[in-house]
N, C-alpha and C positions, 0 to 999 in steps of 0.2 A: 325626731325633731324636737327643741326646747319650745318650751309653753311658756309663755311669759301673763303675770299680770297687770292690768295698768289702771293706772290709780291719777282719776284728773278731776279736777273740780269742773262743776256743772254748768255749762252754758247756756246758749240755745234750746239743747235738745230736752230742758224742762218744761214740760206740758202747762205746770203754774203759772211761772213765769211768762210763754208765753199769751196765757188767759189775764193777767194781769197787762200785760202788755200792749192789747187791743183793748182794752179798758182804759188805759192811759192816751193811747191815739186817738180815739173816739172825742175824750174829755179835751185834748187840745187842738182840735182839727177844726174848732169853731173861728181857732183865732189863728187859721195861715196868710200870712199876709202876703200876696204877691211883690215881686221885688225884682227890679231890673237884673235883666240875663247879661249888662255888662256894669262891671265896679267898674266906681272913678275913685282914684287910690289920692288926688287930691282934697285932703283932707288934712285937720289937724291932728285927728285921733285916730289910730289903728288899733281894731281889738284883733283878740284871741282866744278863740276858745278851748277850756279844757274841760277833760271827763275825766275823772281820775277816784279810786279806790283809795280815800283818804283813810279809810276804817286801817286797813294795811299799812307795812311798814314803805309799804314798794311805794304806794300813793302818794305818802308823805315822803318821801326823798322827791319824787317825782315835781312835788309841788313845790319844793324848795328851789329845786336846781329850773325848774321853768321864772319864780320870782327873780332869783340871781340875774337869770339871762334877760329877763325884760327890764332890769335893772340896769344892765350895763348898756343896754341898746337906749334906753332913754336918755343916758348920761354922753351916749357918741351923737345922737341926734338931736340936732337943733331947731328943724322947722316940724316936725310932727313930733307925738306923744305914742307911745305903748301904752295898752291896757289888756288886760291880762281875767278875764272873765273864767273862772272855774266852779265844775259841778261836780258834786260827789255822789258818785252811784254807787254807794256802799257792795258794791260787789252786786249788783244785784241787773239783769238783763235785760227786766222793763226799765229801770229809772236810765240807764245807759241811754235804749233809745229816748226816752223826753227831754233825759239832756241834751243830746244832741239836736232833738227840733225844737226845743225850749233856746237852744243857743243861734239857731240858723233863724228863727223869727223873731225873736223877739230884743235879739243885742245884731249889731251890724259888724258880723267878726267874718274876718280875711280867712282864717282856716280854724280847723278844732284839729286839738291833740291828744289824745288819749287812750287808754286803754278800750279801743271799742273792735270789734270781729268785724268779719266779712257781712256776716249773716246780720247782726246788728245796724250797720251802715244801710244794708241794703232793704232790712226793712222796716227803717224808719224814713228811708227814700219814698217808699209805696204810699206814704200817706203826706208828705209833704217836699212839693216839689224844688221848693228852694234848697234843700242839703243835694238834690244833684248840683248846684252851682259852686257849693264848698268845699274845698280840700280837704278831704280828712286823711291824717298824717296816725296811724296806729302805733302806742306803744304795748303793744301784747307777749307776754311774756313767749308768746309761740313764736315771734317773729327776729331775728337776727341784728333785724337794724331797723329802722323809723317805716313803716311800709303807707305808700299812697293809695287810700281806698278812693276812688269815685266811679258811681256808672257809667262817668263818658270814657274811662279808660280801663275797661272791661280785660284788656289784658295783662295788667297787673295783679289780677285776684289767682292767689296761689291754689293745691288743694291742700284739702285740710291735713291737720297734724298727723293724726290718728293714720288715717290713711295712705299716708307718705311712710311714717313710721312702719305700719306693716308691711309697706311693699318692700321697707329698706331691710326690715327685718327677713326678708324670705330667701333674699340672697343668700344670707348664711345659715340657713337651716332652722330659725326660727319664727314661731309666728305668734301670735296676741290671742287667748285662750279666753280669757276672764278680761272685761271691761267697767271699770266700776265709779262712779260721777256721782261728786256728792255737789250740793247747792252750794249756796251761799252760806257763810256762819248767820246769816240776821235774818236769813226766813226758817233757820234750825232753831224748834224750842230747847232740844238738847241734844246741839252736836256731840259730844262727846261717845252719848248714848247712839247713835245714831252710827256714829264711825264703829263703834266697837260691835257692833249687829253685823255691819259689811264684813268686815275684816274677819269675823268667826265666820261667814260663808267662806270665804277666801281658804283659809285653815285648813277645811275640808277637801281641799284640791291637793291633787301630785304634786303639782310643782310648788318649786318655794324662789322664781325670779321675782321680785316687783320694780316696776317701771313707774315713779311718778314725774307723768310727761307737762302738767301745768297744773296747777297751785299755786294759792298765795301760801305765804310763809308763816301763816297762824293754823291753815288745814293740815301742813304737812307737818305741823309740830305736834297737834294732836294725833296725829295718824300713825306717827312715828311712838310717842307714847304711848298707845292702846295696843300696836304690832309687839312693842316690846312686853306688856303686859300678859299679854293671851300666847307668848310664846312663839312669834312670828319673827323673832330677831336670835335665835338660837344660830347653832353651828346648823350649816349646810344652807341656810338663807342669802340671798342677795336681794341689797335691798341701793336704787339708784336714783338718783333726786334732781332733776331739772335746773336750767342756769338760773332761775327767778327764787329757789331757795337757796341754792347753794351758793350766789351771789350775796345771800344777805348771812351769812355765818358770822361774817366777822362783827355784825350789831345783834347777836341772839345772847341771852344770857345763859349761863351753864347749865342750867336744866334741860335746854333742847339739847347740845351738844352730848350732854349725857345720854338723852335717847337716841342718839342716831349714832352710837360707836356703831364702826365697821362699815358705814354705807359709804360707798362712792359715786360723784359727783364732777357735774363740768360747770366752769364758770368762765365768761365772757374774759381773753387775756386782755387787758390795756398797760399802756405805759404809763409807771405814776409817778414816773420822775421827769416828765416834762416840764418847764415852766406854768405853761397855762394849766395844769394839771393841780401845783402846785396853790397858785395862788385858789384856783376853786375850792379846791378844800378846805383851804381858812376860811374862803366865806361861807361855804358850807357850811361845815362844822357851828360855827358862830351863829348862824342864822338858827339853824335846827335847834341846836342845843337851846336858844331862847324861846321858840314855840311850841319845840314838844320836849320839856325835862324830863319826863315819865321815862321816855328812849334810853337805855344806856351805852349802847357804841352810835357814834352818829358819825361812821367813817362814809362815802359812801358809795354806793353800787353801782356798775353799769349800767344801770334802768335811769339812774338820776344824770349820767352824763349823756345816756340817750334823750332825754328830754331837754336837755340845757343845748344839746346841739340841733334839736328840731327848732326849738324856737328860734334860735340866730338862722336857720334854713329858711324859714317863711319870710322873715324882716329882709334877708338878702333877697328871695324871688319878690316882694312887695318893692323893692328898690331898680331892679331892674326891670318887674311890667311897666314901674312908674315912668319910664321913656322912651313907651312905647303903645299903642292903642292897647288898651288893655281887656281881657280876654279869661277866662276860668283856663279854656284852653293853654294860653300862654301859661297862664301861673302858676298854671301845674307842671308842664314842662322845666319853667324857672326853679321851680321846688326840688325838683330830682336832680337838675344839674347843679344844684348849690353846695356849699361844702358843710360833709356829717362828719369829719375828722379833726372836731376841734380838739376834742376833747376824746371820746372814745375809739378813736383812727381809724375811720371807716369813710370813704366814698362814694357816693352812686353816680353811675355812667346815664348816659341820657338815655337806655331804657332800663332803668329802672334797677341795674347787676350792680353789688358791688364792686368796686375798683378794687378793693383788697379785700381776701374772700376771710370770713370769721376767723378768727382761732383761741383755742379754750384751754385753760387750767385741769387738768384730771385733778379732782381730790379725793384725798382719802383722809376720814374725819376719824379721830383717834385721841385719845387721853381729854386735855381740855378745850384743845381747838381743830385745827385741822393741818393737813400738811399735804402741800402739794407734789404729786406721785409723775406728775411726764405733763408736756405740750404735744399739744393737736394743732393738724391745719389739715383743711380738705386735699390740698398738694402732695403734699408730704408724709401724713401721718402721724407717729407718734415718738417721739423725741424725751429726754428725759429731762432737757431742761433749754431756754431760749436758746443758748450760745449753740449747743449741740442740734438745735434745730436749725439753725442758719447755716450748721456745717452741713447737716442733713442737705439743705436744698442742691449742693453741690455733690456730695455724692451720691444721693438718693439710696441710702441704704438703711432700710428700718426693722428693726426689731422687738415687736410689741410685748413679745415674752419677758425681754429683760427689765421690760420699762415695769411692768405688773409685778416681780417675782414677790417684791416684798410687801403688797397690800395686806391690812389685816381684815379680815373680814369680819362681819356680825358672828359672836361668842369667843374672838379674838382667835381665830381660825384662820390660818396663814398660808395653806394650800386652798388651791380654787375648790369650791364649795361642789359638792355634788349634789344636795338638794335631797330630798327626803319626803319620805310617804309616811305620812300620820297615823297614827294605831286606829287611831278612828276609821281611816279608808283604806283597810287590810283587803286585799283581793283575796275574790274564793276563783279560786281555779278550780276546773272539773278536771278530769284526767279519767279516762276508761279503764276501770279495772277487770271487766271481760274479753279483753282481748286474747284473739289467736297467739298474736306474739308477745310474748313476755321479756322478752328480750329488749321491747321498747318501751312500755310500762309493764312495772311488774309491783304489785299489791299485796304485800303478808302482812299478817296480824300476828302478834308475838303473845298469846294470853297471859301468859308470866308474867312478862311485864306492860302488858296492858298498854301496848304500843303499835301505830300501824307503822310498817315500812315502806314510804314508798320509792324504786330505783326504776331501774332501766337508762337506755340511750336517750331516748326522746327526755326523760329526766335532766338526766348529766346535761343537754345540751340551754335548755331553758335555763337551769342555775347557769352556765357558764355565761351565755350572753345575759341574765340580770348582772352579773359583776362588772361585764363593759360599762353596764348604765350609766350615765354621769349623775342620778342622785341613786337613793337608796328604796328599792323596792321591797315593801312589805306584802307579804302570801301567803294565801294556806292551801293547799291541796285538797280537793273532796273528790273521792274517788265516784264513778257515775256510775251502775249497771248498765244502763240503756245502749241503744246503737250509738254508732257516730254520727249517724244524723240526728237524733234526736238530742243528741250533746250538743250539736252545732245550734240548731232549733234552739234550744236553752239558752243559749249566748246572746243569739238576736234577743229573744223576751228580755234579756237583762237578769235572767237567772243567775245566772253567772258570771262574773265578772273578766275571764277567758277559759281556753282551755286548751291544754297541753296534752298532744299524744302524738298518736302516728297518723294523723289526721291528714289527708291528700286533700289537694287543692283542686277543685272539680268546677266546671262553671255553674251546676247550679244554687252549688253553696255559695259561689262569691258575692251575687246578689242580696246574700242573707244578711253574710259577716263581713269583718274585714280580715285578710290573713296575715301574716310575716313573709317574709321574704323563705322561702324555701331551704331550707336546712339538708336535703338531700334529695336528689335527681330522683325520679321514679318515670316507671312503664308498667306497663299492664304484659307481662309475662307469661305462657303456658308451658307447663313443667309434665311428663311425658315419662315413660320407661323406657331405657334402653333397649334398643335388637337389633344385633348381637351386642354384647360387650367384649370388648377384648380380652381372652385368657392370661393369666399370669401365672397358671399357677406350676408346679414339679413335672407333674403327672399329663400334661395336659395332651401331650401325644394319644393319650386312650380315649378323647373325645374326638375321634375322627369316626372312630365307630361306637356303635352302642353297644351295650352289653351283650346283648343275643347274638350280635354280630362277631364279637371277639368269640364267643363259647362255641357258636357254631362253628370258626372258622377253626380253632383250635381242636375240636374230636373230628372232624373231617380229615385234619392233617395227619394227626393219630392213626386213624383209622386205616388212612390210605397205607400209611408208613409201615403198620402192622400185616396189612394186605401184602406188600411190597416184599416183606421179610420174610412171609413161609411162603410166597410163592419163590422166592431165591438162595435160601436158607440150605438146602440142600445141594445144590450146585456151585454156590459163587460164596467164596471161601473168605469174602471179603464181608460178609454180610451172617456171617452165623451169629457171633455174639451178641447181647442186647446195647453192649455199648457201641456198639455198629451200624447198629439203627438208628438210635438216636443221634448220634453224627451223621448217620443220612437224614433223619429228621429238619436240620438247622441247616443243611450243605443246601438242600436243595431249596431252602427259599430266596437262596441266593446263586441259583443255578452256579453254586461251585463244588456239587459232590462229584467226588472222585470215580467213587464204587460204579465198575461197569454192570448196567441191566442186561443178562444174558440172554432170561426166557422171556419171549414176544406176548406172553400174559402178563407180565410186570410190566411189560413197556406200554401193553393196552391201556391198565390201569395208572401210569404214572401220565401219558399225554394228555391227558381232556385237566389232570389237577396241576399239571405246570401249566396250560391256559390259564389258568382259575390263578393260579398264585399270580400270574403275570397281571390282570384285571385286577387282582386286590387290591395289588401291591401299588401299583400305578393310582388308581381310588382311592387308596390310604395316602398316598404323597400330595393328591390335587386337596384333600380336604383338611389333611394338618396347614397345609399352605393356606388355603381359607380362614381355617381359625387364627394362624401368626400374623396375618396381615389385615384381617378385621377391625374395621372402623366403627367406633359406638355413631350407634344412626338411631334416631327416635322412634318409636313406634306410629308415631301418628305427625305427619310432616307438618300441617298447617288446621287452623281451623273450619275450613271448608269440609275437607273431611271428618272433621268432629259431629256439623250438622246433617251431610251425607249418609253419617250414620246412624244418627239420633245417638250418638254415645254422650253416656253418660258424665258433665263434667262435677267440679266441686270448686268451692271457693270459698272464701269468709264467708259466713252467713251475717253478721254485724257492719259489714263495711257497704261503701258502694258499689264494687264489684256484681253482686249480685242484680242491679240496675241497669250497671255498664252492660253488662250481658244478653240482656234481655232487647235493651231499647237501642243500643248502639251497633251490637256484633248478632241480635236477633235469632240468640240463640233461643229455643223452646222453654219455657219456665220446668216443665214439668224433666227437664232434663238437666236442671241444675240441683246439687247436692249442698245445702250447706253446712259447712263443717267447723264447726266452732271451738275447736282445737287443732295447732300443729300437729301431734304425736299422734291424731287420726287418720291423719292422710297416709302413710306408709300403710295401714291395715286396710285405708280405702282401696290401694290401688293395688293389692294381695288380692283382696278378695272379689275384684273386679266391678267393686261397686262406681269404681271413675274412671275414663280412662284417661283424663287428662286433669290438671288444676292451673287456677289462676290466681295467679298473686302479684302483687305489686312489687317494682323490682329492689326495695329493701328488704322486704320481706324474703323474697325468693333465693336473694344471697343468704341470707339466715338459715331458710331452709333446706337448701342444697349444701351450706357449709355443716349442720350438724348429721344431715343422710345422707351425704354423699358414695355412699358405700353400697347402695341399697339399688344403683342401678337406675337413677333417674336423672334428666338433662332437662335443661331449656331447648323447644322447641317453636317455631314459624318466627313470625315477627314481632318485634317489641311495639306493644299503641304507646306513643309518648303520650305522659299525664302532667300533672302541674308539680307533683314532688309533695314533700309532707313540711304541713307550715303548721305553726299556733293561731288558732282562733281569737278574734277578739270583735266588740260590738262595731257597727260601724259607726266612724267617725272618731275611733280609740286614740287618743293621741301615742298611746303605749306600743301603736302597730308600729307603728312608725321606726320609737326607738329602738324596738327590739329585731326590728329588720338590719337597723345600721347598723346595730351590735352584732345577730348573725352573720351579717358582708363581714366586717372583721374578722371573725373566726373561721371561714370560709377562706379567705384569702391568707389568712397565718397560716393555714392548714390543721386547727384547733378541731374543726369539727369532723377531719378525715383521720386525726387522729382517735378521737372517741369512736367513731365507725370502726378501724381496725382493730382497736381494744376488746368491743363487740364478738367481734369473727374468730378474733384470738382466744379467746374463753371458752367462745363454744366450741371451737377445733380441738382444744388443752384439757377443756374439763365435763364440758358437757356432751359430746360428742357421742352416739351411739353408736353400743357395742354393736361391729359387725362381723367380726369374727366367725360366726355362726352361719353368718350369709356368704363371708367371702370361699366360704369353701364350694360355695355351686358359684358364684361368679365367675362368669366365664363360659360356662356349660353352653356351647351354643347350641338351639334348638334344631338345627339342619344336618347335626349324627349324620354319618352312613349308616342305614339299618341294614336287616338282612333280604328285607324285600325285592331291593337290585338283583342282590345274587341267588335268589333262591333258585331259577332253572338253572343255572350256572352248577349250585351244590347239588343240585337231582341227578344230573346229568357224571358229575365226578365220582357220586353216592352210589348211582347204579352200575356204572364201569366196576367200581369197586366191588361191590355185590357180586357183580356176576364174577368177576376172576375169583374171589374167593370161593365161592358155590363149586365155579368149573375146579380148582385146585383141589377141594377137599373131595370132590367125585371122584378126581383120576389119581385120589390116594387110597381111596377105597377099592379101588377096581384095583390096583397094582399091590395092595398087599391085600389080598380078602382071604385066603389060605391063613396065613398069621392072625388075622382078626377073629377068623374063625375058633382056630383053637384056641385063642384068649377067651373067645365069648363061650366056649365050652367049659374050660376049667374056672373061668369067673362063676357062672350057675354051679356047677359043681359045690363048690366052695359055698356059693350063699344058701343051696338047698341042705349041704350039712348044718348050715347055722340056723336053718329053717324047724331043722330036727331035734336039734339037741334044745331049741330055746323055747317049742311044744311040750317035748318030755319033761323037761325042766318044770313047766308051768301048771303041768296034770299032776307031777309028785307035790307040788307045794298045797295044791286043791287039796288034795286026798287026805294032807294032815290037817289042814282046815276043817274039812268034814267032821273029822272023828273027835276033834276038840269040840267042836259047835255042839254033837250028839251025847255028850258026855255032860254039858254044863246045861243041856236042856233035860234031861232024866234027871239029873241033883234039882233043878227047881223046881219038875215034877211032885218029886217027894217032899219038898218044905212045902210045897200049898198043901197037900192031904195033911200034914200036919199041922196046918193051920185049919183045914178046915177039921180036923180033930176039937182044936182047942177052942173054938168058937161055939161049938154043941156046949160046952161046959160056960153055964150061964154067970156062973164066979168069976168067969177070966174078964178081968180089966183092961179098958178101953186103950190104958197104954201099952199094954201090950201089942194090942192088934195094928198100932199105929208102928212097932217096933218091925214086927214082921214084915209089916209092908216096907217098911226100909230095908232091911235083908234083902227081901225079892228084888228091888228095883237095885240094889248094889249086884245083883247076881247077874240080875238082865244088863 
């Protein structure tokens, strides 16, 4: 929403003025004089009274074109006289009311004209009851056309400006921000100074519209000169000026015109090529120029032909009460129905509407004067010049853009201004930099170059909608440790000036702050392990049984197949060789071998193992079909089962989640995990320390898009949330625009493009390795083991058993004569090798011996030799050290 400023001189709502003003009622309330509640208009002399701001240029035109008019009325009338009673309220709101009961008592005047308010009129009624019997006829710069103030006709008092203004402004998406009411110039000891204090508060605000909705034409010239001074009339400013100044441009001298390039303005249209129009400004012109020479344009204004047309309004209603019992009532009536279009071409209908509704000049003030940019009319609109307005009213088709394209604006800026944020009021935005997800703030510091980086989604999205703004947003980023509520908490205190993150819209924050309009949908999601997941992989047929299952089933088959073999092996000629076998081996798990079973021991031990193959085989087809047609199911279907179990969850520890848990879904505290990293959670739910997590569902798309591999889903139901907005204090007028900016990008599809940007990075680049994982994905935990079949393999095992036992018996019985003398010449044989590898081992002893007895008598004799040479007390110590080496080389 635009924030506008408005800039109006000071009336009523001066506390001064009003202290001064009951000081002035007091002082003349001694001298009210009661006065018949009916005029007799028979008379020689008619007065009139005026109030008028002769300090002002407005005043003085005012008071010209009211002399004119009581001039010409004197010169058409023969039996009474005009006189023409005026007071000058120098601008100022007490002298206003005295004049006005200074004129009701003390001169005998038909009606007063002048620049006086509602609020003026009526409380200088409170203290003197004769102005309820006079007309009073307002020339106020806020008012359109001559307006009739009196208490007895309570429903002609409009609302006020201000007020009407902002309601008009809300229509279109703006509203009145800053309100700013200077006095009068003659109770300022130094306007100047005094304007230029306002106008630096003003500076310090976002916005750069100004609105000055009433002023005389000496407030707005200094106003306009100090905005331009302090920098208030650069590029991106709009600056718009009321019909009461912009009316008097064509009598300012080139110094104002010089402070006011670029402003635009509306000024009251009339025709000034009428006759009567014609001849008033010569005598205008002539008149003025001899009273006030100082003046140098004395063309003049709509203000001065609304005056010259009230006065001939009251002389006409004074002419027709005059033929009739006369009455306030009457002559006020007489007065609205008179004619206002002598001159400025305006009528009123007998209550009080005009007959022809206003219409205005757009200007645009430019080089040395000004130049008129389009026509207005309440009907119609905006038109770019009279003749094309008249054409307008027939085809009613208006185009305001065209009429604008070519304004220039203040710094001679010729696209519409966007307005601008002063270095001075730089927003500190917070932005969380311990977030889980990084993905939507994310905070490095670069040491090198001594730079922080700050990016992410939530990032990108806030720059994007600052660029919709229509002026210029100045920001700085501080990054916050704390939680998000304590970031939120920081906003409200005015810490911060907003903050920007993946901040969800909760009700008990909304009370705090004010948020943006939602930048992406959110829920409260619960994330889960797969069971089962569906197989993919080559090999996946060996997952129907488990390992022990396949090893066992394969030596059993072996076994039987070898059993099978030598119990047939000698009779069935089909069956001798080993590649025989093994073709019976693979024939018969598909009950297609050929080879006939002759002996009823083979056929013992092959029927209980073609059960068993028939059971497998059946078993192995029911649970490959299982794992092919396996649907990923969650481990944990809703949250009721989560509290059922007291299992352990996890979630943000920093966010509200944590809250939501507790006080909404009431889950246990002491059963909540919090996990202050993404890349945690995958080793949480490994090691069984969760069995479920919660996350918000931007978040959860994040993190199912980078672990998707890993065997985990969304699981129960999604809790709708408010979605993730930017923070701001309440009452921010920035909530406002940056919501309208995010609908924009929302609706282009700007902001769903930055979300798949997101997804797409971490799918492309960040995405974990799972390669490692997907090689057990798949694996489902429901194998066939061997447990089913274990009596099934006792019972194939034992058959097997016993025909081999009974085969190898009744091989022995039938050849045991042959066995025999094998087992005779085998002993035979090993007790010769028994003999020769004895003897062998006693001849090797024996020369062992006689070596050992030989080398033990030779170092016999070298000790007596040493103990010879040890008696002889001469022999040296190295010697005896030498012999001990001999001996020990000997041994």
């Amino acid at each position: 929403m635009n924030k506008l400023n408005v800039i109006q001189k000071m009336g009523t709502n001066s506390s001064l003025q009003l202290i001064v003003c009951f000081y002035v009622l007091h002082l003349l309330a001694w001298s009210r004089v009661q006065r018949c509640h009916c005029l007799v208009p028979q008379r020689s002399i008619m007065s009139i009274g005026g109030v008028l701001d002769l300090v002002s240029l407005m005043g003085k035109q005012q008071k010209i074109a009211m002399e004119i008019a009581v001039q010409e009325i004197n010169n058409q009338l023969s039996f009474s006289k005009m006189d023409l009673k005026i007071k000058d309220s120098h601008g100022n709101s007490a002298q206003v009311i005295a004049s006005v009961m200074d004129l009701s008592q003390s001169n005998q005047v038909l009606a007063i004209i002048g620049t006086i308010t509602h609020n003026e009129a009526n409380l200088a009624s409170e203290f003197s009851d004769t102005i309820k019997n006079i007309p009073i006829l307002s020339l106020t710069s806020s008012a359109v056309r001559p307006e009739l103030l009196s208490p007895r006709l309570p429903h002609f008092i409009q609302v006020g400006l201000l007020l009407s203004l902002s309601y008009s402004l809300r229509h279109v998406g703006s509203e009145i921000e800053n309100h700013l009411a200077f006095p009068s110039l003659s109770t300022l000891s130094d306007p100047k100074t005094t304007i230029e204090n306002e106008l630096n508060k003003l500076k310090k605000k976002s916005n750069r519209v100004f609105l000055i909705v009433h002023s005389s034409l000496e407030i707005a010239s200094m106003v306009c000169e100090k905005a331009k001074q302090i920098g208030l009339m650069e590029k991106g400013s709009v600056w718009i000026i009321p019909d009461e100044v912009a009316g008097f441009l064509d009598a300012v001298n080139s110094s104002v015109i010089l402070n006011m390039q670029g402003i635009v303005g509306f000024k009251t249209h009339f025709i000034e090529t009428s006759e009567a129009f014609t001849k008033f400004k010569f005598k205008f012109q002539r008149r003025f120029a001899l009273e006030y020479p100082e003046e140098d344009n004395i063309h003049p204004s709509i203000f001065a032909l609304q005056a010259y047309d009230a006065t001939w309004a009251i002389v006409d209603a004074a002419n027709k009460s005059s033929q009739s019992k006369f009455s306030v009532e009457q002559f006020s009536e007489n007065i609205l129905s008179s004619n206002f279009d002598r001159l400025s071409g305006k009528t009123l209908s007998k209550n009080g509407q005009l007959l022809q509704l206003p219409s205005f000049n757009i200007i645009n003030v430019i080089g040395k004067s000004y130049r008129e940019m389009a026509f207005w009319s309440p009907t119609i609109g905006f038109s770019k010049n009279i003749v094309n307005h008249k054409i307008m009213e027939i085809n009613l088709n208006n185009d305001s853009s065209e009429v604008f394209r070519t304004i220039y604006w203040p710094g001679d800026l010729q696209l519409v201004p966007k307005g601008h944020n002063n270095e001075e009021k730089s927003l500190k935005i917070a932005i969380p930099s311990n977030g889980a997800f990084t993905q939507f703030v994310n905070v490095t510091y670069d040491q090198s170059k001594n730079e922080t980086s700050i990016t992410g989604f939530s990032i990108s999205v806030f720059e994007a909608a600052v660029k919709h703004l229509p002026y210029d947003l100045h920001y700085n980023f501080v990054p916050f440790s704390g939680s998000y509520d304590e970031m939120v908490d920081q906003v409200y205190n005015k810490t911060w000036d907003a903050a920007v993150g993946d901040t969800s819209i909760v009700a008990y924050r909304y009370h705090l702050v004010d948020f943006s309009q939602p930048y992406v949908e959110s829920g409260l999601h619960m994330v889960v392990t797969e069971q089962p997941a569906k197989s993919k992989e080559a090999w996946m047929f060996l997952d129907a049984f488990t390992k022990e299952m396949w090893l066992t089933m394969a030596a059993m088959h072996i076994f039987v197949g070898v059993v099978i073999w030598l119990i047939e092996r000698e009779e069935n000629a089909d069956l001798r060789g080993f590649g025989s076998i093994l073709w019976f081996l693979v024939t018969v798990l598909f009950y297609a071998h050929r080879e006939p079973i002759r002996r009823p021991l083979a056929r013992t031990v092959l029927a209980p193992w073609l059960i068993a193959i028939f059971i497998v085989t059946n078993s192995f087809i029911a649970s490959l079909t299982s794992i092919t047609i396996a649907q990923v199911k969650p481990s944990v279907l809703n949250i009721q089962t989560l509290k059922e179990r007291n299992s352990p969850v996890g979630c943000d520890g920093n966010s509200f989640i944590v809250k939501h848990l507790t006080e909404v879904l009431k889950f246990k505290p002491e059963n909540i995990r919090k996990i202050n990293s993404m890349s945690d959670y995958p080793a949480a739910f490994e090691n069984k320390d969760i069995e479920a997590a919660f996350f918000v569902a931007p978040h959860a798309k994040v993190f199912l898009a980078k672990y998707s591999c890993m065997g985990l889903i969304k699981a129960g139901n999604t809790f709708r949330l408010g979605g993730f907005g930017f923070v701001f204090p309440k009452g921010s007028s920035l909530a406002a625009d940056i919501s309208e900016a995010l609908l924009n990008m929302i609706e282009s599809g700007e902001t769903e493009q930055l979300e798949k940007n997101m997804l797409n990075e971490i799918e492309n680049g960040n995405k974990v390795d799972c390669s490692s994982l997907e090689s057990n994905k798949g694996k489902s935990n429901s194998s066939i083991g061997l447990q089913p079949f274990l009596v099934l393999f006792s019972i194939c095992s034992t058959f097997a058993i016993i025909g081999f036992l009974h085969h190898m018996v009744c091989l022995l019985v039938k050849n045991v004569e042959t066995l025999t003398s094998q087992i005779v010449v085998t002993l035979t044989q090993l007790w010769r090798i028994w003999r020769w590898t004895t003897k062998y081992f006693s001849l090797c002893c024996s020369k062992l011996q006689s070596k050992m007895m030989r080398r033990v008598s030779s170092c016999t004799e070298i000790r007596s030799a040493e103990e010879n040479v040890t008696s002889n007390s001469q022999q040296s110590p190295v010697m005896v050290e030498f012999v001990d080496i001999v001996l020990a080389a000997h041994a």
